[in-house]
C-alpha positions as CSV (number, residue, x, y, z in Angstrom):
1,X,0.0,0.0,0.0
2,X,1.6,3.1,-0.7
3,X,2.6,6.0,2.1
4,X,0.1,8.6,1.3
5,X,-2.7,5.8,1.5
6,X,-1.5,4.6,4.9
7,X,-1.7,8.3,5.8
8,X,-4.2,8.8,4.8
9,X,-6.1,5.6,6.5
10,X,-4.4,7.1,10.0
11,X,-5.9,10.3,9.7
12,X,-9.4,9.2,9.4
13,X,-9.2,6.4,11.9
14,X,-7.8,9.1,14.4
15,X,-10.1,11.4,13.6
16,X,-12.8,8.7,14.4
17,X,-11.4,8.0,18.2
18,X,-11.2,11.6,18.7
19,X,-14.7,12.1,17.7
20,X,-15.4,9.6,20.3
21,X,-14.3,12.0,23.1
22,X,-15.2,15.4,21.9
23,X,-14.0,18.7,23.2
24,X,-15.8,19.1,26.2
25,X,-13.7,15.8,27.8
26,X,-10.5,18.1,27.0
27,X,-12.3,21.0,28.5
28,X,-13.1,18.9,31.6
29,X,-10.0,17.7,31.8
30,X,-8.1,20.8,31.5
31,X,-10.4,22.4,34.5
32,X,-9.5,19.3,36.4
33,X,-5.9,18.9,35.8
34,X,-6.8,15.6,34.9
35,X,-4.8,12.9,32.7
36,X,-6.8,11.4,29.8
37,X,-6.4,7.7,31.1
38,X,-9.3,6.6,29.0
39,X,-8.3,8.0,25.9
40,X,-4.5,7.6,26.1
41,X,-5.3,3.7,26.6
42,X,-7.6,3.5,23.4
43,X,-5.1,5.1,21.4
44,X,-2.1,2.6,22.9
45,X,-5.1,-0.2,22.0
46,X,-5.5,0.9,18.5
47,X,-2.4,0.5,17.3
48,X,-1.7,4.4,17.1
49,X,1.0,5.4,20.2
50,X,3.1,1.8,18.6
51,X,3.5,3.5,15.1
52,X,7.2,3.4,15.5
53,X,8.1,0.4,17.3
54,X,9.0,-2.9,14.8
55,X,6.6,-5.6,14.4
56,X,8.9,-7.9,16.1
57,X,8.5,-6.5,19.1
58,X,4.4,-5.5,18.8
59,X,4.0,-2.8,16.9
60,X,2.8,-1.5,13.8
61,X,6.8,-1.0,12.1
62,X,5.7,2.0,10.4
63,X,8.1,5.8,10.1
64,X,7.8,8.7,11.5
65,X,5.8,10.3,8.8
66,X,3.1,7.9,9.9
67,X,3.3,9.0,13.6
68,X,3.7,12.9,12.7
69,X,0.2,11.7,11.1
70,X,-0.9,11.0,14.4
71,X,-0.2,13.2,16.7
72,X,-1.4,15.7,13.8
73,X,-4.7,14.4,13.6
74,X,-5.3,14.5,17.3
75,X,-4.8,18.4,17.3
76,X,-6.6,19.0,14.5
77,X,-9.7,17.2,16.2
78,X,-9.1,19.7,19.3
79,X,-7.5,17.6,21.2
80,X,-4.3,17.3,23.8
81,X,-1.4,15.2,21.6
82,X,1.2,16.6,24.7
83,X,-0.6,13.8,27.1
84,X,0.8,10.7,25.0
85,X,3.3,12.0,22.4
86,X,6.6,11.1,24.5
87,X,5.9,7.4,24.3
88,X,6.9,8.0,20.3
89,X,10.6,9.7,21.0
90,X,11.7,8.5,23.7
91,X,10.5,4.9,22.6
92,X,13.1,5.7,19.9
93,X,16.2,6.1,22.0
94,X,15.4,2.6,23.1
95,X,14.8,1.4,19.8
96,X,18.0,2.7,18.4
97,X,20.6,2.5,21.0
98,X,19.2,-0.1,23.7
99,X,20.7,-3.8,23.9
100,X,18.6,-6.7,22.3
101,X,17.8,-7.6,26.3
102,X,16.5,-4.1,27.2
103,X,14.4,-3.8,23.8
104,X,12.9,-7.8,24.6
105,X,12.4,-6.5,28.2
106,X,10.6,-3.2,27.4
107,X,9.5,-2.8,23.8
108,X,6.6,-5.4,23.3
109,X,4.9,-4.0,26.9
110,X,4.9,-0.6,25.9
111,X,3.2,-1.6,22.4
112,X,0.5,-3.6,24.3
113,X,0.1,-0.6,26.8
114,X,1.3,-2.7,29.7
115,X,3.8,-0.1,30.2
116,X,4.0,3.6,29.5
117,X,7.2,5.2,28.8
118,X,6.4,8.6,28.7
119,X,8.7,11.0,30.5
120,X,12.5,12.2,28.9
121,X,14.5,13.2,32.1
122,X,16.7,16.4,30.8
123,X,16.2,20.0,31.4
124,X,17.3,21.1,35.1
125,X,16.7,24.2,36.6
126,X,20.0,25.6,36.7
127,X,20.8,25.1,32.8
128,X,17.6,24.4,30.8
129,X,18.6,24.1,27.0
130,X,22.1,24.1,28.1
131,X,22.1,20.4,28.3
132,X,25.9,19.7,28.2
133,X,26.3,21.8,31.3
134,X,23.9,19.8,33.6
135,X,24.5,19.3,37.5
136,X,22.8,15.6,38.0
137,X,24.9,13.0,38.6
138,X,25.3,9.1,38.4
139,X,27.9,7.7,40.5
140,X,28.7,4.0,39.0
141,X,28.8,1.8,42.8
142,X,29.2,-2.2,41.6
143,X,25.9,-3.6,40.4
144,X,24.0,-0.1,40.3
145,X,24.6,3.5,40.3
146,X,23.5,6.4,42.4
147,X,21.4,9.2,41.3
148,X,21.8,12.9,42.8
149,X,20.7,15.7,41.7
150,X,17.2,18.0,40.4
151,X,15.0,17.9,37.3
152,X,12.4,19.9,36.1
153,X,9.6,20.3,33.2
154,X,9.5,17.1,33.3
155,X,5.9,15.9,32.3
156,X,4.0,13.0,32.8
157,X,6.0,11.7,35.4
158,X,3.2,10.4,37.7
159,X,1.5,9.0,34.7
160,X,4.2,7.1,33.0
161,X,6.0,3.4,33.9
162,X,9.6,4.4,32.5
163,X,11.7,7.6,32.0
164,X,14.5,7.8,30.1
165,X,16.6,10.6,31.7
166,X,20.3,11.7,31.6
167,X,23.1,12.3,33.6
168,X,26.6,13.1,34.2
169,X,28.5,10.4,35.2
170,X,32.1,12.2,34.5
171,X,32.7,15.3,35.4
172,X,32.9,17.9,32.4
173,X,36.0,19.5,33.2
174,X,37.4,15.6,32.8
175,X,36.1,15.3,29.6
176,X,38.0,16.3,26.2
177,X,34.1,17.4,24.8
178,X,31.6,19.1,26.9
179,X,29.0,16.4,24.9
180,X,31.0,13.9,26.6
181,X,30.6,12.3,30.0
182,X,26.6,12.1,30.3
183,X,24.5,8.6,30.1
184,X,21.6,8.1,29.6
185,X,19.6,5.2,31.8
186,X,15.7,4.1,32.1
187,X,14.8,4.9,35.5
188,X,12.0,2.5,36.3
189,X,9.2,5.4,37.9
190,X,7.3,2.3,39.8
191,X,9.9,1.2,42.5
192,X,11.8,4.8,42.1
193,X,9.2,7.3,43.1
194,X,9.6,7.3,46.8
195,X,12.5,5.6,46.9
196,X,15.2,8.0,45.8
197,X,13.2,10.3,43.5
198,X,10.8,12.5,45.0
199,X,8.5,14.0,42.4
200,X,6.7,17.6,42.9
201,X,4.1,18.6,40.4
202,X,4.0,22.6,38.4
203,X,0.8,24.4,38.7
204,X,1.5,25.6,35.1
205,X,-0.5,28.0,32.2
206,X,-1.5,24.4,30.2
207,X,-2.5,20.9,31.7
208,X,0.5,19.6,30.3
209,X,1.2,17.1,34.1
210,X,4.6,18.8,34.7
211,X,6.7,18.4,37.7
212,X,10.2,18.8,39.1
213,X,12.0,16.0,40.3
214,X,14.4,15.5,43.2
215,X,17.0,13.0,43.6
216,X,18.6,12.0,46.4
217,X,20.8,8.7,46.2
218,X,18.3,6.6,43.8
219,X,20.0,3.6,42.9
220,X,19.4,2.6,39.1
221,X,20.3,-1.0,38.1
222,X,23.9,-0.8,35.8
223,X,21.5,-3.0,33.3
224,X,19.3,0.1,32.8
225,X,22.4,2.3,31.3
226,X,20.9,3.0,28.1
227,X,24.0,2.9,25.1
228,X,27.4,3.2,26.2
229,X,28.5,5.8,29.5
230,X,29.7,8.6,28.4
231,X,27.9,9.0,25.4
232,X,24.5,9.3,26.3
233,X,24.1,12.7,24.7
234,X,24.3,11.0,21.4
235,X,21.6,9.0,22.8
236,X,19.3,11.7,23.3
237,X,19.9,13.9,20.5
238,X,18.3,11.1,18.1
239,X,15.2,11.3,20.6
240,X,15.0,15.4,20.5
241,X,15.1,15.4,16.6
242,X,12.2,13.1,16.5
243,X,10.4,15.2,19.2
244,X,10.6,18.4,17.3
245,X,9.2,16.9,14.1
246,X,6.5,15.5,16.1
247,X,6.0,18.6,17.6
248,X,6.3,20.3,14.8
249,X,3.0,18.1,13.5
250,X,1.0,18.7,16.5
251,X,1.5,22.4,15.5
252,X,0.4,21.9,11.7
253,X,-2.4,19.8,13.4
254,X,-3.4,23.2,15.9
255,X,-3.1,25.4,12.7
256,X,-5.5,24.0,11.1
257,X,-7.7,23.0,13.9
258,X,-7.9,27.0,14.5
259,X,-8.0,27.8,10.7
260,X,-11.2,25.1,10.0
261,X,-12.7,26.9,13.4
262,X,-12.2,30.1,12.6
263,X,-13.8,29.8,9.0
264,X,-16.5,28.0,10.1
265,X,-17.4,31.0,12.2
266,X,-16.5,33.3,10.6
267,X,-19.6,31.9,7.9
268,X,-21.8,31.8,10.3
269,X,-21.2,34.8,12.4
270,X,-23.2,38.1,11.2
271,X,-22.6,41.3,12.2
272,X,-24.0,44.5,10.5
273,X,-26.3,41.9,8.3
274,X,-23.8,40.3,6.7
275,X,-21.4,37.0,7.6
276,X,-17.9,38.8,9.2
277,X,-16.3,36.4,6.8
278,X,-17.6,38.8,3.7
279,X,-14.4,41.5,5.3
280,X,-11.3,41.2,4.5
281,X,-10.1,42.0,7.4
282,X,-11.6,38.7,8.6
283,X,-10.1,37.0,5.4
284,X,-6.5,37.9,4.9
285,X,-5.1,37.1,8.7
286,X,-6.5,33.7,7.8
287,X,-5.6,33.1,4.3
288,X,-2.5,34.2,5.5
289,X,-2.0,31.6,8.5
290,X,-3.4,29.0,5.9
291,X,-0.6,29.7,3.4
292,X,2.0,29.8,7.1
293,X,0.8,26.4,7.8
294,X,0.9,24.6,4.3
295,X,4.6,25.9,3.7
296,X,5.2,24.8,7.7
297,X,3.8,21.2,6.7
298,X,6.4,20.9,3.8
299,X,9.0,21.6,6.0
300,X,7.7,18.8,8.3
301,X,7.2,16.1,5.9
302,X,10.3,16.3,4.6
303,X,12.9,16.9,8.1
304,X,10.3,13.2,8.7
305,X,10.9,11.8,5.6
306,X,15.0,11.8,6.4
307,X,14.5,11.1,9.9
308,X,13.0,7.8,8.2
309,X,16.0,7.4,5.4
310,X,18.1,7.4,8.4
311,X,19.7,10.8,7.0
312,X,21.1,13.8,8.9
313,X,17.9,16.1,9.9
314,X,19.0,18.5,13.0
315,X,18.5,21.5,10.9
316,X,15.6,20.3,9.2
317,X,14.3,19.2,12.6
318,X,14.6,22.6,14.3
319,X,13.3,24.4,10.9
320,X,10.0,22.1,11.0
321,X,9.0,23.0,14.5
322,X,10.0,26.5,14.7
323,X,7.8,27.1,11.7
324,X,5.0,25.0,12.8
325,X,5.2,26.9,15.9
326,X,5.1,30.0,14.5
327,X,2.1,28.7,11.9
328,X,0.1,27.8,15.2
329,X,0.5,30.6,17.4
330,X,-0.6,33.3,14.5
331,X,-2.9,31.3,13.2
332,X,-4.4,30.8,17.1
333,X,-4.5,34.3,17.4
334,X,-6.7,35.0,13.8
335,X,-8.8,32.5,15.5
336,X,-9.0,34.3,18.5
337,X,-9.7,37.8,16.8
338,X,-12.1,36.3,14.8
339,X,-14.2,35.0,17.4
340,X,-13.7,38.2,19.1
341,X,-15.0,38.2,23.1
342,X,-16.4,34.4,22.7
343,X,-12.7,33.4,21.9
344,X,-12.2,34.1,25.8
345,X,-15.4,31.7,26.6
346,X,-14.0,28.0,27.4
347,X,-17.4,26.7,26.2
348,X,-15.5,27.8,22.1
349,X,-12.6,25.5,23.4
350,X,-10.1,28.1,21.4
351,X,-8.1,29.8,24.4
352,X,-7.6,26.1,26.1
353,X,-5.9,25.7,22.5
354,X,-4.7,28.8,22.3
355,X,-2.4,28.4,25.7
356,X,-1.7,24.7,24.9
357,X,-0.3,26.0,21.3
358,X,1.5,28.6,23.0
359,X,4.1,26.4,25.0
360,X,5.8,25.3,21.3
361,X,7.4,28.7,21.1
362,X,9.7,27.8,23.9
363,X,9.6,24.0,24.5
364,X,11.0,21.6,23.6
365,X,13.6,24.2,22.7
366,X,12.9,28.2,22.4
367,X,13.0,30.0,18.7
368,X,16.2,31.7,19.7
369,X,18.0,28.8,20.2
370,X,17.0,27.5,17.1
371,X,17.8,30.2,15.1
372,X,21.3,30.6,16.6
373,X,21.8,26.5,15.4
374,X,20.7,27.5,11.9
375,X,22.7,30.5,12.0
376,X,26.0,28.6,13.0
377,X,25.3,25.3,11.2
378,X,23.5,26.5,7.8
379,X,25.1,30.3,7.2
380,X,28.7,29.5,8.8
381,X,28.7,31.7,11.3
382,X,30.6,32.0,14.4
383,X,28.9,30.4,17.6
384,X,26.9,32.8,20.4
385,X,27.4,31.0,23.0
C-alpha cells in the first residue's frame, strides 16, 4: 500500500477515536488537571502510540511520517497530543541504542500498553537548554549506580512506567568534549518514586502534568544504562530530533484545527447583516495563517521523511517546529480575533488551545536557540554562545 494511503487511513481512523471524546472531555480535563487515562489507553489499544516500534516487538513498524500523522490528527480534532506524544521519541532512544535484552524487556509492553514510557528526564533548573552543562549525577557503585541531583519540566512523570533521563556520570572539566561524560539510563518510575526520586508537580498556564523531580541517592540497576557511558548525549539527540518533528506536527495539526474553526465561524457569524467572513479583514489574517501552515507542513514532511532514510535532519528538525510553531501561534490568534469576546469563553474550546499551542514557542527548545543552530550550522557563522 503506498505512504500517502496509509496516511491517509491514520488520519481518518484518528479522527474517528477523537470524535469519540469530543472537546468538552479536553475542556473537563483541563479544569480538572486531569490525565486522559481513557483515551491515552484506546489510542495505545488501536495500534496508534506503537506506530514506531518494529513488528517484532508488537508494533505496527511504520516511520515517522506515519506518527507525525498521528499526533497531527489528534490536534486538529481539538484535542491534547502533549498527554501521549513522548511514548513516540523516547521509545526511539530505546529502539536505536538499547541492547537486544533491554528492547525484549521493554518494547513489546509498551506496544500492548502494559507499560507507558512517557517521561524524557533532561532540562534542570540551573541550565535548561544548556544540556551539556547539567549538575545531575550518576555515580557507578558495583551492580547499580546512584542518582543525585534535580530535574524539572519534566511531564508526565506520575502518569508514566519508564523515564528515560540523563546524567553526568564524568565530570565535564574531565572530559575532552563538553558532549562527553553524560549517560543516559531508564529509570524505572514504579519502584523509584519514593524511593530515591521525590516528584513535585507545576501548577502551570496548560494541563501539560509537569513536575520537578528531586534526587537524592536513587539507585538505578547498571543493566538500565541506556547505550554506552559517556555518550548518552548522542543517545538523546536522536530522541529530541524526532520530538521536534512530532512537535512540529502537532503544530500543523493546531493550525489548522484553528483555521477550519475560525472559518466556520466566521460563515456563520453576522454582524452589521452580513457574515464577518464577507471583510477582508476577517479573510486575509487567515488566508495568510493557511498559506503559514501549508509551507510549515512541507518543512515537516520532509525533516520526517529523512528522519525515516536514516539521514542527517537537526536543521531540518529545528526548521519544522520553529515554523510549525510559528504557523500555530498566529494562526491561534486570527482564530481568536475572529471569534472576538467568545474566543475568551471556554465553552469555544479556542483559548484552552490557544495556551496549549503557545508552550511550542519555547519547549522543547525556544525559537532563539534554534535560530542561533541554523545561524552557525547553515550560514557559517561563528557560535553565540
Amino acid at each position: 500500500m503506498e505512504k500517502t494511503s496509509v496516511v491517509n487511513e491514520i488520519r481518518t481512523a484518528v479522527a474517528s477515536l477523537c470524535a469519540s471524546y469530543g472537546e468538552d472531555y479536553w475542556r473537563e480535563l483541563d479544569a480538572q488537571r486531569g490525565y486522559p487515562t481513557e483515551f491515552v489507553d484506546e489510542m495505545v489499544q488501536s495500534g496508534f502510540l506503537n506506530v514506531l516500534i518494529p513488528e517484532q516487538y508488537g508494533g505496527s513498524g511504520l516511520g515517522l511520517i506515519e506518527a507525525c500523522a498521528v499526533l497531527e490528527e489528534i490536534n486538529r480534532c481539538g484535542a491534547h497530543a502533549g498527554a501521549c506524544h513522548a511514548q513516540m521519541y523516547v521509545m526511539g532512544t530505546v529502539l536505536k541504542h538499547g541492547s537486544e535484552e533491554q528492547k525484549q524487556r521493554y518494547l513489546p509492553d509498551i506496544a500492548s500498553g502494559v507499560l507507558r514510557l512517557q517521561s524524557f528526564g533532561v532540562t534542570e533548573p540551573s541550565t535548561g537548554t544548556d544540556t551539556t552543562n547539567l549538575k545531575t549525577t550518576a555515580t557507578r557503585q558495583g551492580g547499580h549506580y546512584r542518582i543525585n541531583g534535580q530535574k524539572v519540566w519534566i511531564s508526565r512523570v506520575q502518569h508514566s512506567d519508564l523515564m528515560v533521563m540523563l546524567a553526568r556520570t564524568t565530570p565535564r572539566e574531565q572530559c575532552k568534549k563538553k558532549t562527553e561524560g553524560m549517560s543516559a539510563f531508564i529509570v524505572d518510575l514504579r519502584d523509584a518514586i519514593d524511593n530515591g526520586l521525590s516528584v513535585q508537580p507545576i501548577d502551570a498556564m496548560i494541563n501539560h502534568h509537569a513536575c520537578e523531580l528531586f534526587f537524592d541517592d536513587l539507585k538505578v540497576p547498571y543493566e538500565n544504562l541506556l547505550g554506552e557511558e559517556g555518550q548518552g548525549f548522542r543517545v538523546v539527540l536522536d530522541g529530541m530530533n524526532a520530538e521536534r518533528i512530532l512537535i512540529g506536527a502537532e503544530c500543523i495539526g493546531d493550525a489548522k484545527y484553528f483555521i477550519e474553526k475560525a472559518a466556520a465561524y466566521a460563515n456563520e457569524r453576522e454582524v452589521f447583516g452580513r457574515p464577518i467572513g464577507s471583510n477582508q479583514g476577517i479573510q486575509f489574517p487567515l488566508a495568510k495563517a493557511y498559506a503559514q501552515m501549508q509551507a510549515a507542513n512541507l518543512m515537516v514532511e520532509r525533516a520526517a521523511n529523512l528522519f525515516d532514510a536514516g539521514e542527517a535532519c537537526g536543521s531540518e528538525a529545528n526548521m519544522a517546529k520553529m515554523l510549525a510553531a510559528d504557523a500555530s501561534w498566529q494562526a491561534g490568534d486570527a482564530a481568536m480575533q475572529t471569534h472576538g469576546g467568545f474566543a475568551f469563553s471556554r465553552e469555544y474550546h479556542l483559548e484552552r488551545k490557544f495556551r496549549e499551542t503557545r508552550l511550542y514557542q519555547i519547549a522543547p527548545i525556544s525559537t532563539n536557540l534554534i535560530l542561533s543552530y541554523i545561524a552557525e550550522r547553515e550560514l557559517g557563522l561563528p557560535r553565540s554562545f
